[in-house]
C-alpha positions in Angstrom: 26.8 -3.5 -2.5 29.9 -5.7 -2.8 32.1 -6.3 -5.4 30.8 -10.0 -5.6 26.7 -8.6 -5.7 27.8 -5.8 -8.2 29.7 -8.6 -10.6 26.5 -10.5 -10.3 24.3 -7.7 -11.0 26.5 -6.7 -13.7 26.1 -9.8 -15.3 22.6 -10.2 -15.1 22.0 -6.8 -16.6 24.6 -7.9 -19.4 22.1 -11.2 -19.8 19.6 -9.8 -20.0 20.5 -6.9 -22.8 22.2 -9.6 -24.9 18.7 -11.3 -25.6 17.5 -8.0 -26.6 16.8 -6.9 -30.3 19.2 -4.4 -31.4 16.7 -2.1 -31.7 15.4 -2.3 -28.0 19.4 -2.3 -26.4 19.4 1.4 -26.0 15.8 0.9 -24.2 17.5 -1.8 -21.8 20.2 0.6 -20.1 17.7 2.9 -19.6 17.7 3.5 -15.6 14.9 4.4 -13.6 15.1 8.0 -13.9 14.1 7.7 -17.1 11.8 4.5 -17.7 8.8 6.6 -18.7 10.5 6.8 -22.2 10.1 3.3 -22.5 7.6 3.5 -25.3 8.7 0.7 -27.5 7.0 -2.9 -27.6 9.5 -5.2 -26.6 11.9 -2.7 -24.2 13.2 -3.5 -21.0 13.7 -1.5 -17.7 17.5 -2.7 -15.9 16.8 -4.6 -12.7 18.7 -2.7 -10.1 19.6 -3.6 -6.8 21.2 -6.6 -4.7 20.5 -10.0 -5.6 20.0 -12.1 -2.6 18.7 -15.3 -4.3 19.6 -17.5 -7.4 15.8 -19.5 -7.4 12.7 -18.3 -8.0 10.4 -18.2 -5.0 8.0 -21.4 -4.4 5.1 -22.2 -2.4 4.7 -23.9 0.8 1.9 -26.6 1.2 -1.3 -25.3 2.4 -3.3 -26.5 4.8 -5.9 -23.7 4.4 -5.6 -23.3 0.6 -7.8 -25.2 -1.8 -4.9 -25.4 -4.7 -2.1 -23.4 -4.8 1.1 -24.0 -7.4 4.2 -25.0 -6.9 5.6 -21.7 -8.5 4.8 -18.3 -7.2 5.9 -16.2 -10.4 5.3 -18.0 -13.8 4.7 -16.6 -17.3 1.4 -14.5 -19.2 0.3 -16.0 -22.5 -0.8 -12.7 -24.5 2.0 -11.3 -25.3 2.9 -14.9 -27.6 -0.9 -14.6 -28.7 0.2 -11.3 -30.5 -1.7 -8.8 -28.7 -1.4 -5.0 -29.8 1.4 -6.3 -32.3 2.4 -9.6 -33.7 5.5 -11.3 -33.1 7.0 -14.1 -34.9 7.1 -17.5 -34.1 10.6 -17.8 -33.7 10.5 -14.6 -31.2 7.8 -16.7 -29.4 9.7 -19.2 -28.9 12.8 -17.6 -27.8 10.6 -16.0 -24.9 9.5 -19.1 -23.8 13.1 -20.9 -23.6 14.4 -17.7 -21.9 11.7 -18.5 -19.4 12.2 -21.7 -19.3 15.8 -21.4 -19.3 15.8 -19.4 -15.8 13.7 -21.6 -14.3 9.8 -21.1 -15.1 7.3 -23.9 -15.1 4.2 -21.8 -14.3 2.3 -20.4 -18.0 -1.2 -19.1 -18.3 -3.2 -18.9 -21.5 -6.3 -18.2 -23.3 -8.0 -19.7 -26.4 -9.0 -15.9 -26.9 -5.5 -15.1 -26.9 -4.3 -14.8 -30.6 -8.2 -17.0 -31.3 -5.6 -19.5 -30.1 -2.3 -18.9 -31.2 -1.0 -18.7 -27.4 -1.8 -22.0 -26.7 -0.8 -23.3 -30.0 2.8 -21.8 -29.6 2.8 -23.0 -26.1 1.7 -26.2 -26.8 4.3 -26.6 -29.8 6.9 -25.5 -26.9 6.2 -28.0 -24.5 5.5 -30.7 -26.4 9.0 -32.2 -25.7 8.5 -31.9 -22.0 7.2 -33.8 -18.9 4.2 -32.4 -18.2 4.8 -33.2 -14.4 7.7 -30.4 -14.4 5.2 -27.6 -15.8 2.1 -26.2 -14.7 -0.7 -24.8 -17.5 -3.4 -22.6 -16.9 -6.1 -22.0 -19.6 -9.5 -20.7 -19.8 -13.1 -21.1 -20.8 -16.1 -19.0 -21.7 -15.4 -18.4 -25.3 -15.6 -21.3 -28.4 -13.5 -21.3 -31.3 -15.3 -21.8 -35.0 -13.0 -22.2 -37.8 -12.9 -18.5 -39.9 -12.8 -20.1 -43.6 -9.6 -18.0 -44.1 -6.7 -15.9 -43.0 -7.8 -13.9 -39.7 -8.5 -10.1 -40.2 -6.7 -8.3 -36.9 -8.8 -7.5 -33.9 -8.9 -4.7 -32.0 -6.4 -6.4 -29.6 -5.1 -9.2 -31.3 -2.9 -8.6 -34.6 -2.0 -11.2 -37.6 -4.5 -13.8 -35.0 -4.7 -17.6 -36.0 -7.7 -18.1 -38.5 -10.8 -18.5 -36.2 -13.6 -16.5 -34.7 -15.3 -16.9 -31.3 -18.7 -17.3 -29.7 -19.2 -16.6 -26.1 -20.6 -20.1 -24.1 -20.9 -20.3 -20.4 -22.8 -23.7 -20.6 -21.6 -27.0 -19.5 -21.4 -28.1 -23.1 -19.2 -25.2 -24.0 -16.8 -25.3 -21.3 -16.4 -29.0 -21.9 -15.7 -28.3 -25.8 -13.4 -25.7 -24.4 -11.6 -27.5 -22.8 -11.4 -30.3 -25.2 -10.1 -28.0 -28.2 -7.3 -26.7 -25.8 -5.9 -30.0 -24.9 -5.7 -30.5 -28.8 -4.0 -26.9 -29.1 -1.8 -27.4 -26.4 -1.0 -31.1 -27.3 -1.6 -32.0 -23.6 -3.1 -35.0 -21.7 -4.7 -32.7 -19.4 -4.7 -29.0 -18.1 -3.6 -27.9 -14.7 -5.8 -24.8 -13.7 -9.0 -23.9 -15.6 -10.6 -20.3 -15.6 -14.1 -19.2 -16.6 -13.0 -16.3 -18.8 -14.2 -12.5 -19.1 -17.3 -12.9 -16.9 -17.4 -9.4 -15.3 -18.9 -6.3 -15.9 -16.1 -4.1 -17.8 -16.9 -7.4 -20.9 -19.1 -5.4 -22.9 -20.0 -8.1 -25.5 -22.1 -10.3 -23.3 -25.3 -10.4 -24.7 -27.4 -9.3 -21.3 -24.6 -8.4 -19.6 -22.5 -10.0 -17.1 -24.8 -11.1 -14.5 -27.0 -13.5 -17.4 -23.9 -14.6 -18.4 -23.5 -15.5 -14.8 -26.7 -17.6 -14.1 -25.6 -19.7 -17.2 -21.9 -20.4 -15.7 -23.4 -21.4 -12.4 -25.3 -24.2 -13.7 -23.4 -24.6 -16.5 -19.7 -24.0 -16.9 -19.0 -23.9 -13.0 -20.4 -27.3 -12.4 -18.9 -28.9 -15.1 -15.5 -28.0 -14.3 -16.1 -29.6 -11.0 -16.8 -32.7 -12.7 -13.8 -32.2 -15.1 -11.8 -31.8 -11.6 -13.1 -35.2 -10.1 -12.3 -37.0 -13.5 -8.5 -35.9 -13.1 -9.0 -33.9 -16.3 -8.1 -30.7 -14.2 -6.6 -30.1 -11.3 -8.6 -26.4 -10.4 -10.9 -24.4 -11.7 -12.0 -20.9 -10.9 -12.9 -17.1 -12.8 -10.0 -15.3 -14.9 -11.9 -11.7 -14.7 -10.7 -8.0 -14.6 -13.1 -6.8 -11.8 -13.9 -9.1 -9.2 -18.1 -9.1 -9.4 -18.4 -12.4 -10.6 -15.6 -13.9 -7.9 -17.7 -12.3 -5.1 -20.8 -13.5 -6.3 -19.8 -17.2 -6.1 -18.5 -16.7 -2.9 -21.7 -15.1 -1.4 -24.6 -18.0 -1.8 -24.4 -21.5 -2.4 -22.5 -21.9 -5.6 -19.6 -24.1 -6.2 -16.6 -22.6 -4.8 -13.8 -21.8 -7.2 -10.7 -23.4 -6.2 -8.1 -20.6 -7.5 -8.8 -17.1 -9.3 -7.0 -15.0 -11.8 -7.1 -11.3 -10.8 -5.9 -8.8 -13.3 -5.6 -5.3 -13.3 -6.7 -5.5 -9.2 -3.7 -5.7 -7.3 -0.2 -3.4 -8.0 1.8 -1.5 -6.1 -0.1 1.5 -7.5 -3.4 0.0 -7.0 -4.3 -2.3 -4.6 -6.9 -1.3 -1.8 -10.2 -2.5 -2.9 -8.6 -6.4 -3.5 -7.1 -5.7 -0.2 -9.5 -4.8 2.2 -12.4 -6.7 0.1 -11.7 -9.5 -2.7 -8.6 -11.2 -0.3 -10.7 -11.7 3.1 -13.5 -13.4 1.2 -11.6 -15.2 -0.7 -9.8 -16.3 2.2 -12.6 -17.4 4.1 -13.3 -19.7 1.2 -9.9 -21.1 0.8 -9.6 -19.8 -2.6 -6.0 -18.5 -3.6 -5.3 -15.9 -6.3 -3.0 -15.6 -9.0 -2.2 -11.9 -10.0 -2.3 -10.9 -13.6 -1.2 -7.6 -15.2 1.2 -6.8 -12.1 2.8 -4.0 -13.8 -0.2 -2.8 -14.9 -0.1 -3.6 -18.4 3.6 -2.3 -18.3 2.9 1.0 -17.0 5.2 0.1 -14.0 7.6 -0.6 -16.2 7.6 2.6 -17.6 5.1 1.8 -20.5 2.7 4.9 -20.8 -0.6 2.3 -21.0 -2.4 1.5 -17.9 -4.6 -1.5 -17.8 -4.8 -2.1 -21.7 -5.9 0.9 -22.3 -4.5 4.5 -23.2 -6.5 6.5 -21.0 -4.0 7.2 -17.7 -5.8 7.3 -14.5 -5.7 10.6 -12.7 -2.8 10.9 -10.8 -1.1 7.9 -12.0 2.0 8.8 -13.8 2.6 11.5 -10.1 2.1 8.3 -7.8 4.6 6.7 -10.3 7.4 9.1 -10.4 7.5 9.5 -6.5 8.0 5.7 -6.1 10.7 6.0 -8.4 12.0 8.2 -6.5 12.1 6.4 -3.7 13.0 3.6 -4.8 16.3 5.3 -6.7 17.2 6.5 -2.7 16.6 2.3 -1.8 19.2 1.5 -4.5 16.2 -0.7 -6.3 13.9 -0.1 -9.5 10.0 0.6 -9.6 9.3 -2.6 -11.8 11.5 -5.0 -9.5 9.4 -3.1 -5.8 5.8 -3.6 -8.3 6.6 -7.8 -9.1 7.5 -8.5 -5.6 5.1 -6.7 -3.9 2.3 -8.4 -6.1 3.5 -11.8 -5.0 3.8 -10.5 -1.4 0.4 -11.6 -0.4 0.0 -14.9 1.9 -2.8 -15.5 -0.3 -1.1 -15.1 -3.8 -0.4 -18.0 -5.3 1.8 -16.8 -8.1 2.0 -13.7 -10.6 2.5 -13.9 -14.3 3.7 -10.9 -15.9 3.7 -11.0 -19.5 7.0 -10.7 -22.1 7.3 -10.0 -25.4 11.2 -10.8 -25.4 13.9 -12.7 -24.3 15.1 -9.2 -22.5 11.7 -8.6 -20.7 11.6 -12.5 -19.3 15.1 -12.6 -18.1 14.7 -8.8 -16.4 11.6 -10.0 -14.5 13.3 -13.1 -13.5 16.2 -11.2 -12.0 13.6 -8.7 -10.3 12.3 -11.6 -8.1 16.1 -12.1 -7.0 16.6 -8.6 -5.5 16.5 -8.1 -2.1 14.5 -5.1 -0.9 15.6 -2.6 2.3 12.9 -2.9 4.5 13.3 0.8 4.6 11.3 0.9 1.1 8.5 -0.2 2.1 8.5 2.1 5.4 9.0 4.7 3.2 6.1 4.2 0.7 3.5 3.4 3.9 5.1 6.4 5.6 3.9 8.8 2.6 0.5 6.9 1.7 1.7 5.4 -1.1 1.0 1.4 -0.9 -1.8 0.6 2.1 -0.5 0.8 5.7 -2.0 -3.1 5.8 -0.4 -4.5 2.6 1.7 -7.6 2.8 5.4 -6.5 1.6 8.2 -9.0 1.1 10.3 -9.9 4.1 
């Protein structure tokens, strides 16, 4: 590294542990060596390594892609919905200028996020805004009823705006869905639209999964398509954590879903099944993919939680430390090697890690500047530790 990359470096580090809370600055030197004590909400992981770029990365026009965005890395919505702990609406908004501030224009939410505080605080953001120069993403599948009162705290969402849900997969649902978001949101219309939750690992579907499936395809997936010929959307697809449902629609003659969200099935640590299985049919359908949760619900950024959940798979936190390792020999960090190789794939559209401060948004930012030794990814293949067939970044 030269003195010019280093003073860059330097001062993207010293960015990024300014916007930090006080309490989270000791977190934000932390190096790699020691990012699995990165317990606290809020902490940041230093990007290490050469930055090569000052833009973040953009996509090409397809000519075998039914939509894809402009943006290939944008922003997650739950984190400003309050999930596992509530933040502020100042500390909200901060976020989303950071983000904005470096250069994102790509956000996904949920009305089920915060029982729709995300898209209120996004809305309330962007309101000021061309909404040519952004892209939103929202979802469908579950409608809003007013609570009569303050909001007692989910399971996952804390301090959540006053309002309670019903799950609806009919046309008349997604329609009032949508409809209720563009008020949230304050928006003439919504970019990307997903049919929310509709996989097997939802345990509150009444029948399960599949039921809720037969009313979406006559129901929600049809109407979206309309929505999408009116110019009230621009795509529609499935926003699931298992990719049953995605497969399903692909298979028969059901309408084909122009763009999915896929969380918690492609990472660095995980990624074979999407590979060798979700991607090729998904291809031969035209159907891009945006990748949520690509740290894993911040486990690759040293976050002891895998997939929103506790419970470590077996053999996680070994397959962790030893791409740490390696990636401390490549000069680079496990959380800037995880966000790149996510948005690797010729058929990713974009990834949109989460942030729940001005630190974390700024840190990812810079992680999709580094340039990675081709060596790394030799390395990790050599050893069996990402697929010998998986797309890395060139």
């Amino acid at each position: 590294m030269d003195r010019r990359d280093f003073l860059t470096y330097s001062a993207a580090g010293a960015v990024a542990a300014a916007l930090l809370p006080a309490s989270s600055l000791a977190s934000s030197m932390t190096t790699a060596s020691t990012a699995a004590a990165l317990t606290e909400r809020g902490s940041v992981m230093r990007t290490e390594g050469r930055l090569v770029r000052t833009d973040l990365p953009v996509n090409a026009s397809s000519h075998t892609m039914r939509y894809m965005t402009p943006q290939r890395f944008g922003m997650g919505g739950t984190q400003i919905g309050n999930i596992f702990a509530p933040i502020s609406d100042e500390q909200a908004r901060s976020v989303l200028q950071a983000a904005w501030g470096e250069g994102v224009r790509l956000y996904d939410t949920s009305p089920f996020y915060g029982f729709g505080l995300s898209e209120y605080r996004l809305g309330r953001f962007l309101h000021d805004k061309d909404p040519d120069d952004y892209v939103v993403s929202t979802k469908v599948g579950r409608v809003l009823t007013a609570a009569g009162g303050r909001r007692a705290d989910h399971a996952i969402w804390k301090s959540p705006a006053p309002f309670n849900y019903r799950y609806d997969y009919t046309a008349a649902g997604a329609r009032r869905s949508v409809e209720d978001s563009l008020q949230r949101l304050g928006l003439p219309r919504i970019d990307i639209v997903f049919i929310h939750d509709l996989s097997p690992d939802n345990t509150e579907l009444d029948g399960g999964w599949e039921a809720a499936y037969r009313i979406a395809r006559t129901g929600a997936m049809v109407e979206l398509e309309k929505m999408r010929d009116e110019g009230l959307i621009k795509a529609w697809g499935f926003g699931v954590n298992a990719p049953d449902a995605v497969v399903r629609a692909l298979a028969g003659d059901d309408p084909v879903p122009d763009i999915v969200l896929l969380a918690c099935q492609y990472s660095l640590l995980d990624h074979g099944d999407a590979l060798r299985s979700t991607l090729p049919a998904l291809k031969s359908k035209g159907t891009s993919v945006v990748v949520g949760t690509p740290l894993n619900d911040g486990f690759l950024g040293g976050r002891n939680r895998y997939n929103f959940s506790q419970d470590l798979p077996a053999g996680a936190v070994e397959k962790r430390a030893r791409i740490m390792a390696i990636a401390r020999r490549h000069g680079i960090d496990i959380h800037t090697a995880a966000l790149q190789f996510a948005a690797a794939h010729p058929q990713v559209s974009a990834i949109i890690p989460g942030a729940r401060s001005s630190g974390q948004v700024v840190s990812n930012i810079q992680a999709m500047k580094v340039g990675i030794p081709a060596a790394f990814w030799d390395d990790l293949k050599r050893h069996g530790l990402i697929d010998a067939q998986a797309p890395v970044p060139s």
